[in-house]
Every structure is written in C-alpha cells, then in structure tokens.
matplotlib code that plots the C-alpha trace (Angstrom):
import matplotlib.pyplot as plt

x = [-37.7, -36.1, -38.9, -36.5, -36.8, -40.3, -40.6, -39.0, -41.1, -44.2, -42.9, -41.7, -45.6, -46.2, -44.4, -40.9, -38.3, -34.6, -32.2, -29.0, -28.6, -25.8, -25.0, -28.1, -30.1, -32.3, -32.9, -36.0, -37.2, -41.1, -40.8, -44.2, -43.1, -39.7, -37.5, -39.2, -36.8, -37.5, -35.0, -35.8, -33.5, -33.0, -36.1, -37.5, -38.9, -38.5, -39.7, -37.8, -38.3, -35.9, -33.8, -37.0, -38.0, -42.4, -42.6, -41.5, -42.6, -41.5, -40.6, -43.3, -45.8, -45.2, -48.7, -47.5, -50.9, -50.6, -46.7, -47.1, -50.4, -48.2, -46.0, -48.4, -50.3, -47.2, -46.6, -43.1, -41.6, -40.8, -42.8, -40.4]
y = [-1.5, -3.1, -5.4, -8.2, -7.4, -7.2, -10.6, -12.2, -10.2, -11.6, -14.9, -14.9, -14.6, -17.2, -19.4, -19.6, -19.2, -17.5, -20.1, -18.5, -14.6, -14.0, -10.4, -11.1, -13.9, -15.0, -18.6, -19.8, -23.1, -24.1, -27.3, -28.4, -28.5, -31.0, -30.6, -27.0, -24.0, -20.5, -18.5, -14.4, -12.5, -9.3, -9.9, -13.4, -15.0, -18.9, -22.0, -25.3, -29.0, -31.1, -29.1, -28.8, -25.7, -25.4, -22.4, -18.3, -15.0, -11.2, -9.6, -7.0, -9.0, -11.9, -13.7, -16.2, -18.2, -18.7, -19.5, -22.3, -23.6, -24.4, -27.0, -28.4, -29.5, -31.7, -34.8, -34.9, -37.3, -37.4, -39.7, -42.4]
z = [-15.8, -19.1, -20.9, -20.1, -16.7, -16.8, -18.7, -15.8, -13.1, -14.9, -15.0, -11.8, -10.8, -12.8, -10.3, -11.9, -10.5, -12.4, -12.7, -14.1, -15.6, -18.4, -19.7, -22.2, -21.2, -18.4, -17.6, -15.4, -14.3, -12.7, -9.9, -11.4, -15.3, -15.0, -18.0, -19.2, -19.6, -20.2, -21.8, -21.3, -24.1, -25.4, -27.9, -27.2, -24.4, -25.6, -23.8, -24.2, -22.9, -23.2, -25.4, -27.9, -28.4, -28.1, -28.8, -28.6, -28.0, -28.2, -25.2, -25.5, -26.2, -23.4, -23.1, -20.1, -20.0, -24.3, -23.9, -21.8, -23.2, -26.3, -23.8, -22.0, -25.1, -26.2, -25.3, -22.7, -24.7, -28.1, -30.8, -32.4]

ax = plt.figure().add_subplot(projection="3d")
ax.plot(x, y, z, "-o")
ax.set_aspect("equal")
plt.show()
C-alpha cells in the first residue's frame, strides 16, 4: 500500500468519503464539515474550506485528529 493510499484509508475511517481520484491526487469530502476539502497528493495531505487552505501535512506523517483540529478552530466564514 502507497502512503497515498494509506492517507486516504485513514481518512476514510475518519468518516470521509473520496470524492474524485486524478493520476496524482485524491479528493475527499465529510457530510458533517460543509464546504471542507481534502486533497491526498503525492507528498501532501491538504485541507481546504472554501477554497482557503487551513492547513497541510506530509503524507507520512498524516495526524487526522491535528489536521482537522486546525479547521474546526476557524471561523467558516471569512472576517471582512
């Protein structure tokens, strides 16, 4: 099993659910997080809302829990 793959397995457990594959990425989604995206690479797991990015991690060092602790920390809309 790639680390990618194992990235999304992990995720997967985590409740999300794989919402496109390309030749290098991975994209999930979670029904409870509206608007969150999880993009699995090659090197970087990243986590987006919105199309703002909260935050990133390396592949072999995916900490789930600590990934999305950074998004649900912000605020879903953006300051003005």
């Amino acid at each position: 099993m790639s680390e990618q793959e194992a990235a999304v397995a992990k995720l997967e457990r985590a409740g999300f659910r794989v919402v496109r594959r390309t030749s290098a990425l991975v994209f999930l989604a979670h029904p409870e997080y509206p608007g969150l995206l999880i993009r699995v690479g090659t090197v970087f797991v990243v986590v987006e809302r919105n199309g703002v990015e909260y935050g990133r991690q390396r592949l072999e060092k995916l900490d789930v829990e600590t990934l999305l602790g950074r998004v649900t920390e912000q605020p879903t809309e953006p300051k003005l």
